[in-house]
C-alpha positions, 0 to 999 in steps of 0.5 A: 446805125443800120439807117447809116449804113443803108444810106452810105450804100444806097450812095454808093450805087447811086454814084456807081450809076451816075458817074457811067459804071455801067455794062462795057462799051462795044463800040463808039460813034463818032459824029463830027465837023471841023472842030475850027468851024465858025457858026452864028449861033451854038450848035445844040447837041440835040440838032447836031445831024441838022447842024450841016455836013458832018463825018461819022466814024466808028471805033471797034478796037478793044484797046482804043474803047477802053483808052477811051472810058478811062479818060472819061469824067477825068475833067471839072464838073460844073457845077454852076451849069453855066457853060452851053456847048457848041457841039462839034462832035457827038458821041454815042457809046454802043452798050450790049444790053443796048442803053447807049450813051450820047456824049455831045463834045465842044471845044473846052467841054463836053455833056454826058448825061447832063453832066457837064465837064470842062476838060481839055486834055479830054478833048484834045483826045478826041480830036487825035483819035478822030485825026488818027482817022480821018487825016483831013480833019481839022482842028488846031485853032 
């Protein structure tokens, strides 16, 4: 009974950890392009800054950073992991204990901690958040 027990908390905070439960964003950078750009080939998230010219803004407001984590991992897994990304933007989450996250965002999808997560309305948050910013943005298709 007590292995049992032991086994249900230790996944309980293993999905606690996974799932982004972690210390409260101070504030999110926002890396991007026009998400209408054509490439010849996918944009790695890794090269995202060599990828060209891209914009960066940041985001202070408390009420926008916590709008933001509660949209986030609201989208399908995948699990099959067969969708790459074309990154057009690449996010970095700015924690006070300084472990950041890095969320690389595509036009159906985006990676958090090599989870991949197809979610549209999540990216179509991100690219009214950035809009509401920068008002030459583009990315209607």
């Amino acid at each position: 009974m007590t292995k049992i027990i032991y086994t249900i908390i230790i996944t309980l905070c293993y999905n606690c950890l996974a799932f982004g439960q972690k210390e409260e964003i101070q504030k999110i950078q926002i890396k991007y392009i026009d998400f209408t750009t054509l490439t010849d080939s996918k944009i790695c998230c890794d090269n995202f800054e060599l990828a060209g010219d891209y914009k960066k803004i940041t985001i202070t407001n408390r009420k926008k950073i916590t709008n933001f984590e509660k949209k986030l991992y609201c989208g399908v897994k995948d699990t099959l992991r067969n969708y790459i990304l074309d990154s057009r933007a690449k996010i970095i989450l700015y924690r006070k204990s300084n472990y950041n996250d890095t969320i690389c965002v595509s036009r159906y999808g985006y990676c958090i901690n090599d989870l991949v997560i197809r979610d549209e309305k999540f990216i179509n948050y991100i690219e009214m958040l950035i809009k509401g910013i920068d008002k030459n943005f583009s990315y209607e298709y």
